[in-house]
N, C-alpha and C positions, 0 to 999 in steps of 0.2 A: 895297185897290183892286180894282175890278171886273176877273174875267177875261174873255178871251173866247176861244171855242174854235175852234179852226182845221179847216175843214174838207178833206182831205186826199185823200180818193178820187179825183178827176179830176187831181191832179198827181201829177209823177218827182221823188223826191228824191232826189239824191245824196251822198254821202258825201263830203267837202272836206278834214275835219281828224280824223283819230284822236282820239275819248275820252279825253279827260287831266284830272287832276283839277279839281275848280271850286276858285280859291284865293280865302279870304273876305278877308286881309289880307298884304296883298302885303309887308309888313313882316318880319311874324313867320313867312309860309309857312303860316298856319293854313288848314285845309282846311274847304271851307262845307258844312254838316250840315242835312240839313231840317228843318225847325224842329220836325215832329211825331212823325217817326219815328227821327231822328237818325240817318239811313246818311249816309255821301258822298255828295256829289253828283262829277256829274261833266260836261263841255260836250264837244261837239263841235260841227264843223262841216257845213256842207250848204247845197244848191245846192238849190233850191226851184221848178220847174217846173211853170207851168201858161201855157192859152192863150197859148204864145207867148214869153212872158217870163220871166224870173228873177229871184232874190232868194238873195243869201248872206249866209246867220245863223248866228248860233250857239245852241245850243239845251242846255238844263242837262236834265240825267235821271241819277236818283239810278244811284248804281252796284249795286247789284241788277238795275237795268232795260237794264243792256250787255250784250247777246248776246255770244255766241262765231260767229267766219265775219265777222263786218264787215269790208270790204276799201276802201281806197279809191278813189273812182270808182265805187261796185256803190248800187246803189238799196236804200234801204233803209227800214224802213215806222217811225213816231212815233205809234204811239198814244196819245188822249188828247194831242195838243197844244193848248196853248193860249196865248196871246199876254196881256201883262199888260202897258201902258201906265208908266212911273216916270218919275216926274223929283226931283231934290237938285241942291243946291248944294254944289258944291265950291269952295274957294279966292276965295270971291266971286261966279263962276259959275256962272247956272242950267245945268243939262244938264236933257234927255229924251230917252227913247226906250222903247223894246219890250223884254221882254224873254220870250223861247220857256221852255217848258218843257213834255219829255213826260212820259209812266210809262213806257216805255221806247224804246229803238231797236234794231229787228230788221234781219237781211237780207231785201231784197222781193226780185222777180222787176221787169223792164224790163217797161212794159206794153208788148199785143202793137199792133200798127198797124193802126190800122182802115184794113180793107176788105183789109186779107193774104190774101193765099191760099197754099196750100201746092205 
C-alpha cells in the first residue's frame, strides 16, 4: 500500500508515551521486527501540532532510531515520517486506519515565537 510522507517543519511535536516495544502478537509477547532489516521496532507517543490544532498518535520507529535525552512533554523531531493508510478484518469486523512510522525520533528544540523579541 501506498505511503505518504508527512510534512513536519511548520508543526510542535511532543512527546506523550515513552518508547516501548512494538508487540507483533499480543499472545505469545513476540516483538515486531521490520521486515527488511530485521531490528525492533519500537512506538511511542506524540501530540502533533500545527495551525492551531492537534492530533495524538502513535508512531513506530525501529529501535536504532531512539535517541538518548527523550523526555516527556520535550518536543522532539521524526524524520522521514510517513503515514500509511490499512484496513483488516478482524472477528467479522472491517477496521481502518493510519498507521505513522519514522527513521527515527530525536530531541528538537520548542519553536521560537514569532515576532519575539529579546
Amino acid at each position: 500500500m501506498r505511503t505518504i510522507r508527512v510534512e513536519t517543519s511548520a508543526a510542535t511535536i511532543l512527546l506523550t508515551e515513552a518508547p516501548e516495544p512494538k508487540v507483533r502478537d499480543r499472545q505469545t509477547g513476540e516483538i515486531a521486527k521490520d521486515a527488511i532489516s530485521g531490528e525492533a521496532l519500537m512506538t511511542i507517543g506524540v501530540v502533533y501540532i500545527e495551525d492551531g490544532e492537534s492530533s495524538l498518535f502513535k508512531v513506530t520507529v525501529p529501535e536504532g532510531g531512539v535517541a538518548e535525552g527523550l523526555a516527556l512533554g520535550a518536543p522532539v523531531s521524526l524524520p522521514g515520517l510517513v503515514a500509511r493508510p490499512w484496513e483488516s478484518v478482524f472477528n467479522g469486523q472491517q477496521r481502518h486506519g493510519i498507521a505513522f512510522r519514522a527513521a527515527a525520533v530525536t530531541p528538537a528544540a520548542f519553536p521560537a515565537a514569532m515576532g519575539a523579541t529579546a
